[in-house]
N, C-alpha and C positions, 0 to 999 in steps of 0.2 A: 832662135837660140839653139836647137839639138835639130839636123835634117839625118835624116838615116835617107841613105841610096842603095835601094839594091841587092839587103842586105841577106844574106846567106849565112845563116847558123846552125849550130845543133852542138848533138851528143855524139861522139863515135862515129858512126860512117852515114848517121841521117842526121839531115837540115831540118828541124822545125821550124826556122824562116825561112819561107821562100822566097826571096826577093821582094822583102819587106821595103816598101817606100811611107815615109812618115817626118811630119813639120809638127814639130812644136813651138809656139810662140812665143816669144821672150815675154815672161812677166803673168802667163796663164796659168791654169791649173788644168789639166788633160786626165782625163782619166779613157781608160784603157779598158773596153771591156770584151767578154765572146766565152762562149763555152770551151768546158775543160779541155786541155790540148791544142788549144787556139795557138800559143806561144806568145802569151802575154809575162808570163815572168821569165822566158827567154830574152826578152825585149830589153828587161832591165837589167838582168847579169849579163848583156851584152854591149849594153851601154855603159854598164861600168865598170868594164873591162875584164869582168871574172871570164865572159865568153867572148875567142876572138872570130870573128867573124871568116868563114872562107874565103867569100867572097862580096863586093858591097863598100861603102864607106859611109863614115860615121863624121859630122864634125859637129862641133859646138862654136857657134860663130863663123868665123873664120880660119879657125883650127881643125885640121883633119884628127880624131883622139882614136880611131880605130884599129885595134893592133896593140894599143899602148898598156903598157902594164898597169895592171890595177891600182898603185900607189901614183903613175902617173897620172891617172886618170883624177883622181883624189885631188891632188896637189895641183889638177886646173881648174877645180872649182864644182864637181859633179860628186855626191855620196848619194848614199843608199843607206834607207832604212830596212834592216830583214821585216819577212812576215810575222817571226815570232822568235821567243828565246833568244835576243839578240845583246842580254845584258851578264855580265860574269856576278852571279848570282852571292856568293864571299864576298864581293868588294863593294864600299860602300858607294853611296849613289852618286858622291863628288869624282871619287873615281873612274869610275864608269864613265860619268862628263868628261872631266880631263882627259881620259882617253881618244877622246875627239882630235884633239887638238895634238895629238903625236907629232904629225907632220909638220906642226908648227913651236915644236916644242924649246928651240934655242930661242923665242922671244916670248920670255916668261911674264913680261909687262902685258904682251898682248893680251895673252892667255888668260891673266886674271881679269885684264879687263873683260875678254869675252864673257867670259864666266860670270861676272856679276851680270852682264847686259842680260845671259841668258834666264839668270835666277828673277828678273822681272819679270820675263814672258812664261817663265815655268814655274811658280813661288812651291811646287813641291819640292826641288832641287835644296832649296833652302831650311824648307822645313823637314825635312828628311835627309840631310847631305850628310849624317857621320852612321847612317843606317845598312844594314846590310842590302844590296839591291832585290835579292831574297826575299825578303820581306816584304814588298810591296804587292798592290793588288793586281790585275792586270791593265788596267787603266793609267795607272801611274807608273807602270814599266814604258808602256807605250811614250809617257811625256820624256822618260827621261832617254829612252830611245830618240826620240826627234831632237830633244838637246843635247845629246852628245855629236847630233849628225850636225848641229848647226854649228860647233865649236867652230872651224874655220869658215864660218860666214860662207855657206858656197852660193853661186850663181844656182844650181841645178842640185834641186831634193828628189830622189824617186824612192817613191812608197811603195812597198807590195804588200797591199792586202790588209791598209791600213787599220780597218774594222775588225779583223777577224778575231773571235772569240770575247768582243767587249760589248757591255751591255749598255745600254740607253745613255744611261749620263756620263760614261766612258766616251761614249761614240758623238754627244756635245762637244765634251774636251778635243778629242782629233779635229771636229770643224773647226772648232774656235784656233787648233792650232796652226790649222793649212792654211787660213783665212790668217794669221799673221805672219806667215812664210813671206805668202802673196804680199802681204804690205810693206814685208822690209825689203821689196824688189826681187824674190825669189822665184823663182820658174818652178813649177811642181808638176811630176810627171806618175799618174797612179795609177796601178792598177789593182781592179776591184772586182768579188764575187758581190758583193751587196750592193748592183748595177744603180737601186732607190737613192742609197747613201753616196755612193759613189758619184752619180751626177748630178745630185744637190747640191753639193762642195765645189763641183766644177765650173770652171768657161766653156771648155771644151770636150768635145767625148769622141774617140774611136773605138770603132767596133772592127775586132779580128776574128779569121775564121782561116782555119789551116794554115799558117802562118804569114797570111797576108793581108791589109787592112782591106777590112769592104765598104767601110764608110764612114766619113768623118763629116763634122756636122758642130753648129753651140752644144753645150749640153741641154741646154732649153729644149733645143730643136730635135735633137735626138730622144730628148724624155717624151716629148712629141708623137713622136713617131709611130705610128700603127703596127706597123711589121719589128718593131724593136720594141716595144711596149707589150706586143703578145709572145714574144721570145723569152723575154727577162724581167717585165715588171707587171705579170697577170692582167694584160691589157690597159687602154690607155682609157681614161675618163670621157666621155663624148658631153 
């Protein structure tokens, strides 16, 4: 589904990817992980076009998307969830959803249809849709975050940092919600400090380190792993 070649990014006159090479599988869930400064949410504002790469290419499919502006990016089928504060806090939670759907917003039938489709898989949408977004917990920001990203049905969801700042039965809800990404044929590309959480939800797991992948692996196999087990998950069980 998304092959990154080669890929050279950053900020200003320095690349935090170095010639990043990375596959992700159509229909997986990837998660992403490596200590701070790894260029793990470089990865993702690169891929969704907020960072253009110097050098490198990006495609999705058989589409080259790399270069392309961030609305283009959108409109072939790839969003992005931020890591946090990602809702306009005044407008109410239907809002906020329909916002999604901007890009698609001359087909008003669709749009409701999405919208009911999505208030099945989110039923707080519904029980909460004339509230101010404000007011919700952080948990249930997070649901309405993933359903506004889903309004145009994309092929390709990337999460940054899915977990952060939600507690136990918060952090139920995000699996239960990646696990029906996954079902309605979505590709989900994440990455994660809570390395436990993070490739428990997973297929698949890469590990970065200076802005290059050092190893990719199942997540099974990576949760596995001795030398990645005593890095990030206080050793592995024997």
């Amino acid at each position: 589904m998304i092959t990154v070649e080669g890929v050279y990014a950053g900020y200003g006159s320095g690349d935090v990817l170095q010639g990043l090479d990375l596959v992700v599988e159509e229909g997986s869930v990837t998660c992403v992980v490596g200590p701070n400064g790894a260029g793990k949410s470089t990865v993702l504002r690169t891929l969704s076009g907020l960072l253009k790469p110097r050098l490198g290419r990006i495609r999705l499919g058989d589409r080259v998307i790399s270069g392309l502006h961030p609305a283009d990016v959108l409109s072939a089928g790839v969003v992005q969830v931020p890591q946090q504060n990602g809702l306009f806090p005044a407008m109410t939670v239907r809002e906020n959803v329909l916002l999604g759907g901007y890009v698609r917003r001359r087909d008003k039938e669709l749009l409701r249809r999405r919208y009911d489709e999505l208030t099945a898989m989110f039923p707080i949408i519904a029980e909460r849709a004339g509230d101010p977004a404000g007011n919700l917990s952080g948990g249930q920001r997070r649901m309405v975050e993933f359903a506004r990203a889903l309004m145009i049905d994309p092929k390709v969801v990337l999460l940054d940092e899915p977990s952060l700042g939600l507690d136990p039965k918060a952090l139920e809800s995000v699996r239960d919600s990646v696990a029906a990404m996954r079902e309605a044929g979505m590709t989900v590309l994440m990455v994660e400090q809570n390395v436990r959480f993070g490739l428990g939800i997973a297929t698949h797991g890469v590990v970065m380190e200076s802005g290059r992948v050092l190893l990719t692996d199942t997540a099974e196999g990576l949760s596995a792993n001795e030398e990645i087990g005593e890095l990030f998950l206080g050793g592995v069980p024997r």
